[in-house]
matplotlib code that plots the C-alpha trace (Angstrom):
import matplotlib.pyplot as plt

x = [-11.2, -11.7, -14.5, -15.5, -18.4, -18.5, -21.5, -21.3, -24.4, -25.3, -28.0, -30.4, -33.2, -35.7, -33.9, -30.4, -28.4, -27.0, -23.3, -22.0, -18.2, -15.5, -12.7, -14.8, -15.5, -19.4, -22.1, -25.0, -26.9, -30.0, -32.5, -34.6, -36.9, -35.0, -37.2, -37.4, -39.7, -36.6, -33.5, -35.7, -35.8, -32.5, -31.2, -33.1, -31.7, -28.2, -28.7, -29.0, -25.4, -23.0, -21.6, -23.2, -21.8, -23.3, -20.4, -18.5, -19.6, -19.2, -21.9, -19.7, -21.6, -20.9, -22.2, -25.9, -27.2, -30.2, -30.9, -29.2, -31.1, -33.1, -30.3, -28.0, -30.7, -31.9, -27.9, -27.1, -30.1, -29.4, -25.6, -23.9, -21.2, -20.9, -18.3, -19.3, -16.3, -16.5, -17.3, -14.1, -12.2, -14.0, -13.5, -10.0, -9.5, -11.0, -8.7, -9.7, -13.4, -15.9, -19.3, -21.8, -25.1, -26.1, -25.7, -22.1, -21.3, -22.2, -20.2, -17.7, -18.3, -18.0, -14.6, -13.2, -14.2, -12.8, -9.8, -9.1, -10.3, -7.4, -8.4, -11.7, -12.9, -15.9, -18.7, -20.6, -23.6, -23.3, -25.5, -28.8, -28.5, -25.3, -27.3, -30.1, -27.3, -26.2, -29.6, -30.0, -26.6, -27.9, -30.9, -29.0, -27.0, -29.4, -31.0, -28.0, -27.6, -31.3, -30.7, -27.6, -29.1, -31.5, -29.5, -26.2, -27.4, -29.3, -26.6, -24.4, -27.2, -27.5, -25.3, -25.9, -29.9, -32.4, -33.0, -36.7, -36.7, -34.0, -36.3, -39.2, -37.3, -35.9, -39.7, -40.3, -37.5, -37.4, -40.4, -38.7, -35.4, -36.9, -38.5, -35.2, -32.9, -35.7, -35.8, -31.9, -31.6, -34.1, -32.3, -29.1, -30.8, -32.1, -28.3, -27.4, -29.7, -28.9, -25.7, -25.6, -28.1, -25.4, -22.9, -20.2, -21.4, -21.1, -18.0, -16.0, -17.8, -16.6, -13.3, -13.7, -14.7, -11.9, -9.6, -9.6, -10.7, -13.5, -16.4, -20.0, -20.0, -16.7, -17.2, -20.6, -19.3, -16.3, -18.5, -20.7, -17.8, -15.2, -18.7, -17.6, -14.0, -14.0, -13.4, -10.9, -9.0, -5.2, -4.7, -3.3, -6.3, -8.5, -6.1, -6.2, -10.0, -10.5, -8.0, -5.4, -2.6, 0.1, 1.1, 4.1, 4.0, 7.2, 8.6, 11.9, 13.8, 10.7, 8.0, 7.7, 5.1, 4.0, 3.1, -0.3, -3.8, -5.9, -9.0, -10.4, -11.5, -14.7, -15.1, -17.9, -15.0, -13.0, -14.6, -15.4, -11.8, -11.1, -13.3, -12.2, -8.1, -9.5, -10.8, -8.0, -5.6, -7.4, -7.8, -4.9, -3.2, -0.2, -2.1, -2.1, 1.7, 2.6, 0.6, 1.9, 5.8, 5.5, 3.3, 6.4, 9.0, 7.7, 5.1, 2.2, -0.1, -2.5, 0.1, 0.6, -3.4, -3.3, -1.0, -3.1, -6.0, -3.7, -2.9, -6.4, -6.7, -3.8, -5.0, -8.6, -7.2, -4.5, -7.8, -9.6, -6.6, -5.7, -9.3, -8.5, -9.6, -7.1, -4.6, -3.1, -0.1, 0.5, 4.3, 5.1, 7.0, 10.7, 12.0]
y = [6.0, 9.7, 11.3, 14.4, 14.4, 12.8, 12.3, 12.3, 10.6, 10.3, 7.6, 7.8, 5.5, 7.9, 10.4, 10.7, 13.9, 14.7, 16.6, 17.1, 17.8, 18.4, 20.8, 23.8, 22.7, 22.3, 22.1, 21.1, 19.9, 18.3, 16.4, 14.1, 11.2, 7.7, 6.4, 5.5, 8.9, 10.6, 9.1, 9.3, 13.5, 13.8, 11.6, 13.9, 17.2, 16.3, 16.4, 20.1, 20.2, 22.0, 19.3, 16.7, 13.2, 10.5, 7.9, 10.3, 10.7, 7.9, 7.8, 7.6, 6.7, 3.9, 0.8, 1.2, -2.4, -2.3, 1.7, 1.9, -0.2, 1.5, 3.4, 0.5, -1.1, 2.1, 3.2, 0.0, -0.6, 2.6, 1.7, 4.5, 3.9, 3.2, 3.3, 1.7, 3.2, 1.9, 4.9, 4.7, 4.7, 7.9, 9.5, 9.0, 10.0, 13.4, 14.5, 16.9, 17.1, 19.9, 19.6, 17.1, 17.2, 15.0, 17.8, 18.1, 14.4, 14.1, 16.9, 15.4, 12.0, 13.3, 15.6, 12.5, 10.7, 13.8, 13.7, 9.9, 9.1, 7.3, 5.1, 4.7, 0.8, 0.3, -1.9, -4.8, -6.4, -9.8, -12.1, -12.8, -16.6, -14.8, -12.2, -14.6, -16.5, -13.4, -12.8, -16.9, -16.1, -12.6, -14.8, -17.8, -15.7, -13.5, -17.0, -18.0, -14.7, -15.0, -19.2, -17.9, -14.7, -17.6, -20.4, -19.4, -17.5, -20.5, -22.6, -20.5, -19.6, -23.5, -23.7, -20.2, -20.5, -22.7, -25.8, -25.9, -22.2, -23.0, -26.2, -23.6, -21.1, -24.1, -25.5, -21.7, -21.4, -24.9, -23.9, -21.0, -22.9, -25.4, -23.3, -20.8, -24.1, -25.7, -22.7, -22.6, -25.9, -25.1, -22.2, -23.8, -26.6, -23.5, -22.8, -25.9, -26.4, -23.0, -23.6, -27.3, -25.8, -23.4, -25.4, -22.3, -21.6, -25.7, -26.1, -23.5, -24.4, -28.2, -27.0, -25.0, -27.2, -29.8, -27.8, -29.1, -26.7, -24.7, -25.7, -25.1, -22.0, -20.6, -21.3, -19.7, -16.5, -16.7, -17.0, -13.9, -11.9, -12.0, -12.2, -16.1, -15.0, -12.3, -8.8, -10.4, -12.6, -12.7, -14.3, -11.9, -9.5, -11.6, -11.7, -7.8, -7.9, -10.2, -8.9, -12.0, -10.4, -8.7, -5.4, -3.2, -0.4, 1.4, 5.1, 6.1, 5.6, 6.0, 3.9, 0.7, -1.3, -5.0, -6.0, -6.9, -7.4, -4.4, -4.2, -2.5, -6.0, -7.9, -9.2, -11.8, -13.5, -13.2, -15.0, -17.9, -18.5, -18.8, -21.2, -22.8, -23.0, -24.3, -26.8, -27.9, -27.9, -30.3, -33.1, -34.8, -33.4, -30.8, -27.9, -29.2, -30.7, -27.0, -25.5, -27.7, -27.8, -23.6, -23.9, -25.9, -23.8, -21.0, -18.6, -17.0, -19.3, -16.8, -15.8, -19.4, -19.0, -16.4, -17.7, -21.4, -18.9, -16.9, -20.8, -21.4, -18.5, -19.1, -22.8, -21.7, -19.6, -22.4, -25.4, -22.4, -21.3, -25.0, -25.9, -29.3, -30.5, -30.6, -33.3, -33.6, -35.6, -33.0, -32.7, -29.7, -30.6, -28.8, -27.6]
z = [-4.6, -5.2, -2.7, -2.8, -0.5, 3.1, 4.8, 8.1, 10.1, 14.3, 14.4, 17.4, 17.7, 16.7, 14.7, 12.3, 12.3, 9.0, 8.2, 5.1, 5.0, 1.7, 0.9, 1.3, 4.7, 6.2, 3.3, 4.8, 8.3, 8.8, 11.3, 10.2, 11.8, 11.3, 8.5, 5.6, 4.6, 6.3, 5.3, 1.4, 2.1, 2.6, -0.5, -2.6, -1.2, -1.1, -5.1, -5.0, -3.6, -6.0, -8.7, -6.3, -7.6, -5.7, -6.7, -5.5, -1.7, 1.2, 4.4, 7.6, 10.6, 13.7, 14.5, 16.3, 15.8, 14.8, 14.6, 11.4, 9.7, 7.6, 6.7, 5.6, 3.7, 1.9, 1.1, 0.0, -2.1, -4.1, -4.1, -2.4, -0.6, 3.2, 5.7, 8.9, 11.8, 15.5, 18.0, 20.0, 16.9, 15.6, 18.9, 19.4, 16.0, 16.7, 18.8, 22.0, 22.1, 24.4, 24.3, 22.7, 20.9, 17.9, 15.4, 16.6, 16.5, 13.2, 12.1, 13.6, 12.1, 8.7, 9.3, 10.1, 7.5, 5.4, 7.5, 7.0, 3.4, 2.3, 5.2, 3.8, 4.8, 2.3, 4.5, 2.3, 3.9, 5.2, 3.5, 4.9, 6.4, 8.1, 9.7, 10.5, 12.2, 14.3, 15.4, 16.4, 18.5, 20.3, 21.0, 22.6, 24.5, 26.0, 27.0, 28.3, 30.4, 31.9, 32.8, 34.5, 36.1, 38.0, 38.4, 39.9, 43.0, 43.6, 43.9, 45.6, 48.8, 49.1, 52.4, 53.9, 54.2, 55.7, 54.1, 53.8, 52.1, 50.0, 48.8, 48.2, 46.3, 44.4, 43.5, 42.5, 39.8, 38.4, 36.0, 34.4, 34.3, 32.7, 29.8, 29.8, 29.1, 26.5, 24.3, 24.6, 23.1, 20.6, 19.4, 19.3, 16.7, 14.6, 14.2, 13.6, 10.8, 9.6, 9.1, 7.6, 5.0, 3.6, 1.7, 2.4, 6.8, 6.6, 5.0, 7.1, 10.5, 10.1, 9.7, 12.7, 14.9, 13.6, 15.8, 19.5, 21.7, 19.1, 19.3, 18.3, 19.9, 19.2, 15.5, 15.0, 16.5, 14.4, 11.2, 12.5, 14.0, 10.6, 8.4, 6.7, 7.3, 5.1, 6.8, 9.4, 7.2, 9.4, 12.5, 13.9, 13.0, 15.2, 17.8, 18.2, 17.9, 20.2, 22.9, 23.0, 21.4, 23.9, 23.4, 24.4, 27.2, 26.9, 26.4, 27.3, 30.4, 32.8, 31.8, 32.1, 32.0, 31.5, 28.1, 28.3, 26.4, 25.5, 27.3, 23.6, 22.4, 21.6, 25.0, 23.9, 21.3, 24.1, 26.9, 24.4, 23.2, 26.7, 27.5, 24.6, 25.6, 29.2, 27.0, 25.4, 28.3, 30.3, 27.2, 26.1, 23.2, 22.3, 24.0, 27.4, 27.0, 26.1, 28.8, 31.6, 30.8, 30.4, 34.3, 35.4, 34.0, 36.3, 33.5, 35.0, 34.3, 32.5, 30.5, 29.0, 28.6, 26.8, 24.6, 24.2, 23.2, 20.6, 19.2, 18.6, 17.0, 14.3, 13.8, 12.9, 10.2, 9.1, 8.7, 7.1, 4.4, 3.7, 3.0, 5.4, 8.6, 11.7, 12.0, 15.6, 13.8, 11.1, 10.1, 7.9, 4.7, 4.6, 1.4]

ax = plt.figure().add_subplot(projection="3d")
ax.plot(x, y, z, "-o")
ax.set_aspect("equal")
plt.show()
């Protein structure tokens, strides 16, 4: 697509720094208030621009959560078009940076926008039972955090402090543990019923869950995290994202290193896939034969993890592209 105009934006909570970049170089900077009155003034002047063409101009910015908003809902409504970039992405694509202020970071959101267009990656909304979905999941595991934060020092003090206090500070938590792990469970039907209202969330999460090892959990973050399997439609997409694929550290003569995982990952997808391959290699099934003859043969053992979690990965997709359920005693057809 031809842009001439890139927009570059810094979102705050409280305010949006504005940059407008093209051939010429900077056109325009502005502060505004993050509102809808704000992000409003600032539509209107960028008309006076010269030969402004607003099919003709993408809005850069990074993922804030929910500080952008206003924004997304007031560029998408008037259907301009929006590129959403990760920070770490932006930054290392910026090359040697000194100094930081918002004005600055959003020129330098919108140079490299400028500098990347034929990179451009064009950000559609999820739909809204997906993003009520999201919120269900934040929720759940921000209950699960708090549950945690409260119950596992618990245990763990049981044999190092006196019995009879450990029984009061026992009495003293059981209320709250109890509420923490009723609203857990009632969020959790929320999503449940969520999804098995929507014929397509429904559809892909039984085909999810087919695969031994996923499981509610796994499956609803998959839906949120690829937006129904849409924006991270490869394996091998997924793997990067959610830091099980190995990569390479080599140059030359002198270095060396192990191939390894990046530590730039969605750490959440992460921790849940690998709950999900212990799963599976301690119930009966292909996963756990693979696991323990590569154990025996002498592999690091998280090593053959990792590569049980990469598995699950590629037979999500497979269920997902086939349209059927997993069948443990699937044989693929030769030509």
């Amino acid at each position: 697509m031809d842009f001439r105009y890139f927009i570059g934006i810094d979102i705050a909570k409280d305010t949006l720094d504005w940059a407008v970049y093209n051939a010429q170089g900077l056109q325009f900077n502005t502060h505004t208030a993050n509102t809808h009155a704000g992000i409003s003034m600032v539509l209107t002047q960028l008309k006076a621009l010269p030969e402004w063409n607003p099919k003709q101009a993408v809005f850069c910015m990074e993922h804030t959560g929910i500080y952008n908003a206003h924004l997304l809902e007031i560029l998408h409504h008037a259907k301009l078009f929006i590129w959403l970039e990760s920070s770490l992405q932006i930054k290392q694509g910026s090359g040697m940076q000194r100094g930081k202020t918002d004005k600055v970071d959003a020129q330098r959101i919108a140079q490299y926008a400028f500098r990347f267009r034929d990179q451009v990656r064009l950000w559609q909304p999820p739909r809204e039972v997906v993003q009520q979905l999201a919120y269900l999941s934040a929720t759940r595991q921000r209950l699960n955090q708090a549950y945690n934060l409260l119950a596992v020092p618990l245990a763990e003090q049981e044999i190092f402090i006196d019995h009879s206090l450990q029984k009061k500070l026992k009495a003293h938590a059981k209320k709250p543990l109890a509420i923490l792990r009723d609203e857990r469970q009632a969020v959790e039907r929320q999503i449940h019923q969520l999804i098995q209202a929507d014929t397509r969330l429904k559809e892909l999460f039984t085909l999810m869950v087919s695969v031994p090892g996923v499981g509610p959990a796994v499956a609803t973050e998959l839906l949120i995290a690829t937006n129904e399997m849409q924006t991270i439609n490869e394996p091998k997409k997924m793997a990067c994202h959610a830091g099980v694929a190995p990569f390479e550290y080599r140059s030359g003569t002198s270095v060396r290193g192990k191939t390894r995982v990046s530590h730039q990952a969605q750490k959440r997808l992460k921790s849940l896939f690998h709950l999900g391959a212990m799963s599976a290699i301690q119930t009966n099934g292909e996963l756990q034969t693979y696991y323990q003859r590569k154990v025996a043969e002498g592999k690091n053992k998280m090593l053959v993890l990792n590569a049980v979690r990469n598995k699950l990965i590629h037979r999500v997709y497979a269920v997902v592209r086939r349209g059927e359920k997993y069948d443990k005693n699937y044989v693929p057809t030769l030509a």
